[in-house]
Each structure stands twice: as structure tokens, then as C-alpha cells.
KEVO-303596 format. One record per residue (C-alpha): residue number from 1; x, z, y. Coordinates in Angstrom, 2 decimals, always signed. Layout:
<nodes>
+-----+---------+---------+---------+
: seq :      px :      pz :      py :
+-----+---------+---------+---------+
: NUM :       X :       Z :       Y :
...
+-----+---------+---------+---------+
</nodes>
This chain:
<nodes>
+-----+---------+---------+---------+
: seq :      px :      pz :      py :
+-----+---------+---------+---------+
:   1 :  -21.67 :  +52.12 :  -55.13 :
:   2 :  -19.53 :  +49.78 :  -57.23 :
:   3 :  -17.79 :  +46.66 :  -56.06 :
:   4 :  -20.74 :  +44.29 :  -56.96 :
:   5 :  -22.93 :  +45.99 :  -54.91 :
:   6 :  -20.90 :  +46.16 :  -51.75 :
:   7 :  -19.41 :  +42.79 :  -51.86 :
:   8 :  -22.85 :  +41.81 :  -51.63 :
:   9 :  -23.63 :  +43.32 :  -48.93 :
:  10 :  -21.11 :  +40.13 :  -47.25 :
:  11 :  -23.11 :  +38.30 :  -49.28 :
:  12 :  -20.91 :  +37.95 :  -52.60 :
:  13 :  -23.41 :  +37.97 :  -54.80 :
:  14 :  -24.58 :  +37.09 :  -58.39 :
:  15 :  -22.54 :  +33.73 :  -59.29 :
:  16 :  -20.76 :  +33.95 :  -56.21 :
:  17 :  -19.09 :  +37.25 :  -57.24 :
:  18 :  -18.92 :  +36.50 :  -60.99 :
:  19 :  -16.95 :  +33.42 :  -59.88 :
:  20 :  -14.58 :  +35.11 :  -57.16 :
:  21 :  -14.05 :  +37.92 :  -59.28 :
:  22 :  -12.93 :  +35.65 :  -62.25 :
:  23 :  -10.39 :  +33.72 :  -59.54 :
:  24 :   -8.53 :  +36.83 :  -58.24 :
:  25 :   -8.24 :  +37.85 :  -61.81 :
:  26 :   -6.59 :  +34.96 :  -62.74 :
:  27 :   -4.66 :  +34.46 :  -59.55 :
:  28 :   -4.65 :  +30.45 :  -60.39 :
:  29 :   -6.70 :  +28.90 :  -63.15 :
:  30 :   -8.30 :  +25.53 :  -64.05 :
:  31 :  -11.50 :  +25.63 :  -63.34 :
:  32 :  -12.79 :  +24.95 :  -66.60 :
:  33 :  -10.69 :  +28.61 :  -67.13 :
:  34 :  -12.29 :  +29.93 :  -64.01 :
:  35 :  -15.96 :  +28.88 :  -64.88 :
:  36 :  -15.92 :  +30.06 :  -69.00 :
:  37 :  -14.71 :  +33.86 :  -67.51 :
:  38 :  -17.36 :  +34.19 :  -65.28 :
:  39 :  -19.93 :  +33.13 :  -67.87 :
:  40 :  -21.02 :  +29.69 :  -66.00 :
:  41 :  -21.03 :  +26.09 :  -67.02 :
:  42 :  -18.34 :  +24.25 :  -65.55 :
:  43 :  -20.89 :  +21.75 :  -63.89 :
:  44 :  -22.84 :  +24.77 :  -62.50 :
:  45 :  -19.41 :  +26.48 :  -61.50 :
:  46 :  -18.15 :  +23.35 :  -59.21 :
:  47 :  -21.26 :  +23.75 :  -56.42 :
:  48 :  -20.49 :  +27.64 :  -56.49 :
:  49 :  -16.59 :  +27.46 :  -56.13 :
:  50 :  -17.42 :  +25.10 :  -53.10 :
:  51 :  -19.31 :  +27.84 :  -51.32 :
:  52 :  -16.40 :  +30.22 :  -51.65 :
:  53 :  -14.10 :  +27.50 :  -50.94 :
:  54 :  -16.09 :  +27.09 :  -47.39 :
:  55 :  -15.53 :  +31.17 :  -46.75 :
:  56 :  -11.77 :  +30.90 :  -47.22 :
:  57 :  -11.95 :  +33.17 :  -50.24 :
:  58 :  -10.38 :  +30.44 :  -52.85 :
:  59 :   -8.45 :  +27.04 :  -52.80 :
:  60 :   -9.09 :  +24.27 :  -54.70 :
:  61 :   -5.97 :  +21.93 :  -55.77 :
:  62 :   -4.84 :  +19.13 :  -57.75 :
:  63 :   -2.43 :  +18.95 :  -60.25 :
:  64 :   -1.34 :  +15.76 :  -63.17 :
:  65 :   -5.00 :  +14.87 :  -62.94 :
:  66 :   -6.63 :  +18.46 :  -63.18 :
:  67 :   -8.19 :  +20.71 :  -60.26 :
:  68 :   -6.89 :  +24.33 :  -60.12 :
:  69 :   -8.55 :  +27.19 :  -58.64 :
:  70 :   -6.21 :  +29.89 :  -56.45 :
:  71 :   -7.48 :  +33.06 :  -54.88 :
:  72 :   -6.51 :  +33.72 :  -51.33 :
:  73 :   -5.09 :  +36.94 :  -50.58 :
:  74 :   -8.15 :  +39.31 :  -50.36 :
:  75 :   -6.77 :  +40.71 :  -47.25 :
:  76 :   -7.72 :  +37.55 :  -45.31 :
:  77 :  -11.12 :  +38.25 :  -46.29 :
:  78 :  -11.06 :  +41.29 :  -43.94 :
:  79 :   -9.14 :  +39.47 :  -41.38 :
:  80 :  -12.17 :  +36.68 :  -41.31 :
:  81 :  -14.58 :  +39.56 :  -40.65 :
:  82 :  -13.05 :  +40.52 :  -38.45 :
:  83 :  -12.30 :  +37.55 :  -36.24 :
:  84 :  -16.40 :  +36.87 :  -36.92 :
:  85 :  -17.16 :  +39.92 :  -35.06 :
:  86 :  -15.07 :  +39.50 :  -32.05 :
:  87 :  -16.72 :  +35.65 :  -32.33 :
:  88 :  -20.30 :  +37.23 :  -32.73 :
:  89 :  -19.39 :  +40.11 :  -30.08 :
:  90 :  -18.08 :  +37.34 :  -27.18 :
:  91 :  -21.18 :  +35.32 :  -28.03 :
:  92 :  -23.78 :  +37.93 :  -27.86 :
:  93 :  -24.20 :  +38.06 :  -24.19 :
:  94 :  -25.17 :  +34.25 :  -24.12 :
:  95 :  -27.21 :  +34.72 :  -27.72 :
:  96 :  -29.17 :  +37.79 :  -25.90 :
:  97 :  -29.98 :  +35.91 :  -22.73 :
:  98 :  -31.40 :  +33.06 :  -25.14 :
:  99 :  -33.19 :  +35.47 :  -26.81 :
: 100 :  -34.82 :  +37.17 :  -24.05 :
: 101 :  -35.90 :  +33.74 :  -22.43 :
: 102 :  -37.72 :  +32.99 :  -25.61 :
: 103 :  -39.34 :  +36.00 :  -25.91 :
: 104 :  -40.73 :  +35.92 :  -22.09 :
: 105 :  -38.50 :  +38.87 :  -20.99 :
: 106 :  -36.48 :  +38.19 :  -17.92 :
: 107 :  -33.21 :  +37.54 :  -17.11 :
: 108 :  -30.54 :  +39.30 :  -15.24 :
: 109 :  -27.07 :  +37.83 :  -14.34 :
: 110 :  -24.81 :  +40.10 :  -12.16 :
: 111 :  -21.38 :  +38.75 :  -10.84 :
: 112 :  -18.47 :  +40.67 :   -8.52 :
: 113 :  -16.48 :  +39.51 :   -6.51 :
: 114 :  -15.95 :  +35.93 :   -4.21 :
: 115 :  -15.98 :  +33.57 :   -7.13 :
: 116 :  -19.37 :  +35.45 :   -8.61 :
: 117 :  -20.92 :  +35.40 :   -4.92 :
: 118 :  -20.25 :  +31.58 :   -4.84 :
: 119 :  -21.49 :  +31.04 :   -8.28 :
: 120 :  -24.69 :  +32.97 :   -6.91 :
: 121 :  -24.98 :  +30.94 :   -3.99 :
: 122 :  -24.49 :  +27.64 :   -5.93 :
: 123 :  -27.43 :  +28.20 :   -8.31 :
: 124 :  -29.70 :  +27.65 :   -6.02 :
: 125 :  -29.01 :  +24.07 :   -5.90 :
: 126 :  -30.67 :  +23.73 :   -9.42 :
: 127 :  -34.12 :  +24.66 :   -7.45 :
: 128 :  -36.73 :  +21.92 :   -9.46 :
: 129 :  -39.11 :  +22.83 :   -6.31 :
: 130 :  -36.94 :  +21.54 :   -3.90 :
: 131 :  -38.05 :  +24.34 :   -1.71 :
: 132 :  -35.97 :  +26.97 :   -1.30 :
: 133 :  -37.03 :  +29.86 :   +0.49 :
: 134 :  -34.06 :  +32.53 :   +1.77 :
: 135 :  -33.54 :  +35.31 :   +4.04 :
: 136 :  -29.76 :  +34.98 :   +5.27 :
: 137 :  -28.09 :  +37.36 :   +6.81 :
: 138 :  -25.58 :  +35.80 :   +8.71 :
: 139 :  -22.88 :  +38.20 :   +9.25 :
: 140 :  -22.29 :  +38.59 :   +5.75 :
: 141 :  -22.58 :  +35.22 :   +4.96 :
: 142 :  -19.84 :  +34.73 :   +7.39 :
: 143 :  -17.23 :  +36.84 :   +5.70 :
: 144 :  -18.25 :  +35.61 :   +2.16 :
: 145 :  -18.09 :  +33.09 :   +0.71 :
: 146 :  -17.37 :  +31.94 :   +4.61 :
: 147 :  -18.21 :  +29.11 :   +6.67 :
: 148 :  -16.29 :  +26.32 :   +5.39 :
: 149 :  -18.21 :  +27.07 :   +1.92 :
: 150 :  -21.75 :  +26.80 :   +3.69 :
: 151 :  -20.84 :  +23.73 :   +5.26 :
: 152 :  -20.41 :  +22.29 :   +2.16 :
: 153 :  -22.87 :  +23.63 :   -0.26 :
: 154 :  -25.66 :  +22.82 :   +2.83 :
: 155 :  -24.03 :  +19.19 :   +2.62 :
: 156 :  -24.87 :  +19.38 :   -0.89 :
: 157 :  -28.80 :  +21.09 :   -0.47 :
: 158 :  -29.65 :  +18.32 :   +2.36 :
: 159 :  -27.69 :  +15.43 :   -0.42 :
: 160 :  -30.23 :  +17.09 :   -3.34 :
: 161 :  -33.26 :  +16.99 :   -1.03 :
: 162 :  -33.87 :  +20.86 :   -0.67 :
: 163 :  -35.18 :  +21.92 :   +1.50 :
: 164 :  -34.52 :  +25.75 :   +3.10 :
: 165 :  -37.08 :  +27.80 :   +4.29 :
: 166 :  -35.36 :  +30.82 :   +6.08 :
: 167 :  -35.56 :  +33.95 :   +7.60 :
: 168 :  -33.17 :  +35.75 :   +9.88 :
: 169 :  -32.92 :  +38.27 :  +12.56 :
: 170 :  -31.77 :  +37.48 :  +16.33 :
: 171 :  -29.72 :  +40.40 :  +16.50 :
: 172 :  -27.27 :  +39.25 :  +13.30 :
: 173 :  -27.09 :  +35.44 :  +14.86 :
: 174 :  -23.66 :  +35.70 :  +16.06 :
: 175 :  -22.74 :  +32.00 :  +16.45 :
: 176 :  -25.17 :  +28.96 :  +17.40 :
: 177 :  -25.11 :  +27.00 :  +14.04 :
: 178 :  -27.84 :  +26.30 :  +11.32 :
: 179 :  -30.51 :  +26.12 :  +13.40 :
: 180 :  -34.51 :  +24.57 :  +12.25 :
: 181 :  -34.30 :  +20.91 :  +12.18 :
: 182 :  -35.06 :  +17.91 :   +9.95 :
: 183 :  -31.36 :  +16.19 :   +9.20 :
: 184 :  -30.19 :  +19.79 :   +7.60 :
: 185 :  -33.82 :  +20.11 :   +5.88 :
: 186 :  -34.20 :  +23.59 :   +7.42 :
: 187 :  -36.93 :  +25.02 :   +9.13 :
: 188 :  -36.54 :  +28.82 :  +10.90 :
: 189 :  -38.31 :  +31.80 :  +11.71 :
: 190 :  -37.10 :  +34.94 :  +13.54 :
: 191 :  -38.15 :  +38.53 :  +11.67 :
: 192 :  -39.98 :  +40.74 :  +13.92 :
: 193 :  -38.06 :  +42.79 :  +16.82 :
: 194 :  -36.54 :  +45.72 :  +14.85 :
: 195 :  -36.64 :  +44.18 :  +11.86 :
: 196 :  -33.07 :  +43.85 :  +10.60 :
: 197 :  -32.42 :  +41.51 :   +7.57 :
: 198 :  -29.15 :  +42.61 :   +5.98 :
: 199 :  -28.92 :  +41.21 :   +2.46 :
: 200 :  -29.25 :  +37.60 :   +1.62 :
: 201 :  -31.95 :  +36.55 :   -0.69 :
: 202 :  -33.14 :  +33.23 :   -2.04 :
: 203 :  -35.88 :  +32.59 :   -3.64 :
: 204 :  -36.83 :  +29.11 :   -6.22 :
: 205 :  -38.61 :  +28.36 :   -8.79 :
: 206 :  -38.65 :  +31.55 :  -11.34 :
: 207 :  -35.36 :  +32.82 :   -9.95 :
: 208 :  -34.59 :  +35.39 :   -7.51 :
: 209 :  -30.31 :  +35.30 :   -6.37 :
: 210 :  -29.24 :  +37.84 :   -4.03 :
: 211 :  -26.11 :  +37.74 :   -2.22 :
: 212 :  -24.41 :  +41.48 :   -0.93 :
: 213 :  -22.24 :  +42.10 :   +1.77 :
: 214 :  -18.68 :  +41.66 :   +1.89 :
: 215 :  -18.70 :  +45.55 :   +1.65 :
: 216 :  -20.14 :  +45.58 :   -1.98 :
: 217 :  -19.32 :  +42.51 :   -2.84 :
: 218 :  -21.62 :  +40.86 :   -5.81 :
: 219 :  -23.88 :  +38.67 :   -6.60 :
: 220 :  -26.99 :  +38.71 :   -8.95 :
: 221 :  -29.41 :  +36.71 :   -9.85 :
: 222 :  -32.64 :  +38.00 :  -11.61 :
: 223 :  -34.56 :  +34.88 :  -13.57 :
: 224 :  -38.46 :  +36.59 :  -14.08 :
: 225 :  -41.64 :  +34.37 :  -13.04 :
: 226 :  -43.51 :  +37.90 :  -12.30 :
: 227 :  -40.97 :  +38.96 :   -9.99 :
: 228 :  -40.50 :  +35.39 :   -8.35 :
: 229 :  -43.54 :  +35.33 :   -7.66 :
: 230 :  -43.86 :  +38.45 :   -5.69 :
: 231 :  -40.94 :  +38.04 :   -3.85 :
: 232 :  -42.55 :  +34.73 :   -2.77 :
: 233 :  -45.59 :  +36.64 :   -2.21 :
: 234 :  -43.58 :  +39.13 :   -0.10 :
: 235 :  -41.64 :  +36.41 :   +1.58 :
: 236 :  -44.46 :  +34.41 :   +2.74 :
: 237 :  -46.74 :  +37.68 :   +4.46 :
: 238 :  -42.94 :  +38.18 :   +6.51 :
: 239 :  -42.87 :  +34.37 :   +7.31 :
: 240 :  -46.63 :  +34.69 :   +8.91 :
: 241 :  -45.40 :  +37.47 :  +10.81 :
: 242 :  -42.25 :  +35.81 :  +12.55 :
: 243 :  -41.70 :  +33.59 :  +15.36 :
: 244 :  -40.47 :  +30.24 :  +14.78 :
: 245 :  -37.50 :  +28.63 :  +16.41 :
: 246 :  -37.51 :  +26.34 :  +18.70 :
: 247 :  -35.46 :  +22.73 :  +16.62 :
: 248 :  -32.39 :  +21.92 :  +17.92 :
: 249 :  -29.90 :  +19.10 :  +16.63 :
: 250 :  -27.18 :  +20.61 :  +14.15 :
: 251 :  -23.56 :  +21.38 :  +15.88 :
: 252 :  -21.16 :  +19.29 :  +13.81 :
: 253 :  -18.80 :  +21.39 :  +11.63 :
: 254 :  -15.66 :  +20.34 :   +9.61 :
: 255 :  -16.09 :  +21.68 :   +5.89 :
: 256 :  -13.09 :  +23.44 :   +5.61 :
: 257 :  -14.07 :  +25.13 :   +2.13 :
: 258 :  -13.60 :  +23.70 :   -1.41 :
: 259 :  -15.40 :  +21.20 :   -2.71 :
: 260 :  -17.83 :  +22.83 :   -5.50 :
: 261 :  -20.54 :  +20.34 :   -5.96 :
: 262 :  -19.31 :  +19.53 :   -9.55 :
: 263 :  -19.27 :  +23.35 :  -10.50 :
: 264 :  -23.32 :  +22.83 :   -9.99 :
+-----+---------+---------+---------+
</nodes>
């Protein structure tokens, strides 16, 4: 394979190359110069030496009235491919994500650690519904991301309007607070007896977030209208099966966390 063909494989093709290769050869050049070695008219030459002008690959200057072309070092050329792949390779994440959405296929966003579990617990506040529906466990929840966090992202849910359908068990209830009632927009059942909920789950609109213990410490969120919907579907058939509690007015709190309603 000769030089032609594989600088065309970068796309330096047919005038394009016949113009670059008459540049390097001449190092600098008028273009009039430029344009008669490569074979081209110089009014035909001035719209192609603009393209490679645009990729870095030659410079275009002034001098007494006349315009020069220079070649740039060919090296850079590998540099700029280079620096377009790291571009194209911290992009792809982002591009693939887009690309999945389009094409139906769902999403799945997995973060570690106490900023990822907050960023987890956060996106729920984009709910369009503004019905959330969650099964909290509330000794986890409790060690991360921590009390003074839930005070105020539920500060922010009842500000938005959201309201929080939840499930919890009895036996991981270890201090009086967040109890059903209509100034905190939260209405709650109890799981069965036996039935221990360990793992906080949300579910809104097409998403599904799930928030681990301390222990394991991540976050994910899975964006898929199929699955949504069954974990609705499941949600619901546990919700008919537990016993509601009985409203009481919400224990005042201080919000000792950060404030994070402008990272949502």
C-alpha cells in the first residue's frame, strides 16, 4: 500500500493529498506555486488548502501583498490523532448511552462510593410522575448518605411536589422519623412479618435507582421502560400485601447535610 492510499484512509484524499503533498514538498510556497505542482487551478486550489488549513496540516500567511503556503511538521499530524482518540475515547461513554436511548435499548449507570450514592439518590428528584415509589431500608440509609442528607433532599421532594410512596420493614425502623403524612408527601406501608427489606429501591417514571448498603457501597441506576414497569408491577402486588401506618405529624429535624438541590 503506497502513501496515497493510506493517507486516505484519514481521509487525505484526491485533491486533498495532491495539494498537501505539493506543500511538504515545498516546505513554503506561494500558492499559485503550491496549486500549479499539484496540477489544480489556483481558484480551485484556495477552497482545498482551506480544508487542510482547518486539520492543522498547513498554514496560510501573508507576505508584501502575497499569501504563502507552509507545511506543519508532519509529526503533529500524528499528535492530532492522537489527542482525537483520547477526545473520542472520553466521549464514548456519553456517545454510547445516546446511542442506546435512541435505539430503545436501556440504560445502565453504576456509581461507587458516597458521592455516586448521593448522585443516585438525587435523580430521583427528576421523577416527571411526581410519584415516586421506594422501598427504603433505613439502616443503610442511615449510614449513607446519612441523615442530614435526607433531611434535605426530602425538603427538596416535598418543595418539587413528589410525592413518596414507600415500603419498609418494622424490624429495620430504628428511630421514629419519616413517618406517612401529608406535609412530607409520604404515605407508608409495613412489609409483611418476616419480610426483611434490605436494599433501597426507587422506582419513577422509566427509571429504576438502587441504593446498596454502606457495606458495598454503590449506586446504580438502570433507565429501561420494560423493567420499570415490572418493578412497578412487583412493587404494587407487595404494597397490597402490607399494612399501612397509622399518620403521624413529622418530628422536626435540623438538616445538617449539604445543600445539593442545585446538583439536581
Amino acid at each position: 500500500m503506497d502513501m496515497e492510499e493510506k493517507l486516505a484512509k484519514i481521509g487525505i484524499t484526491g485533491k486533498l493529498f495532491k495539494l498537501y503533498l505539493a506543500a511538504v514538498e515545498l516546505g513554503e510556497a506561494p500558492v499559485q506555486e503550491v496549486a500549479a505542482r499539484a496540477g489544480l487551478a489556483r481558484t480551485t486550489a484556495y477552497d482545498v488548502l482551506e480544508r487542510l488549513e482547518q486539520e492543522e496540516l498547513i498554514r496560510i500567511v501573508e507576505r508584501s501583498g502575497r499569501r504563502f503556503v507552509v507545511a506543519e511538521d508532519p509529526v503533529g499530524m500524528l499528535q492530532r490523532l492522537e489527542l482525537r482518540k483520547q477526545v473520542i475515547t472520553d466521549v464514548m461513554p456519553q456517545i454510547r448511552s445516546l446511542y442506546n436511548r435512541a435505539k430503545g435499548k436501556p440504560q445502565i449507570r453504576f456509581y461507587e462510593g458516597e458521592e455516586g450514592i448521593n448522585t443516585v439518590l438525587w435523580d430521583t428528584l427528576t421523577c416527571q410522575s411526581k410519584t415516586l415509589c421506594g422501598i427504603l431500608s433505613m439502616n443503610e440509609l442511615i449510614e449513607t448518605p446519612g441523615l442530614g442528607e435526607m433531611d434535605v433532599y426530602i425538603s427538596e421532594r416535598v418543595k418539587r411536589g413528589i410525592t413518596l410512596k414507600v415500603l419498609r420493614s418494622r424490624n429495620k425502623d430504628v428511630e421514629q422519623i419519616w413517618p406517612s403524612g401529608m406535609e412530607q408527601l409520604r404515605e407508608l406501608r409495613y412489609a409483611p412479618d418476616g419480610m426483611t427489606l434490605g436494599v433501597t429501591q426507587y422506582v419513577y417514571d422509566d427509571k429504576v435507582s438502587i441504593i446498596s448498603s454502606k457495606r458495598e457501597n454503590y449506586g446504580l441506576i438502570i433507565e429501561s421502560e420494560d423493567f420499570a414497569r415490572l418493578q412497578s408491577l412487583m412493587f404494587e402486588t407487595l404494597w397490597s400485601l402490607s399494612t399501612p401506618a397509622t399518620p403521624v405529624a413529622a418530628p422536626r429535624r435540623p438538616a445538617g447535610g449539604r445543600r445539593r438541590a442545585e446538583k439536581v
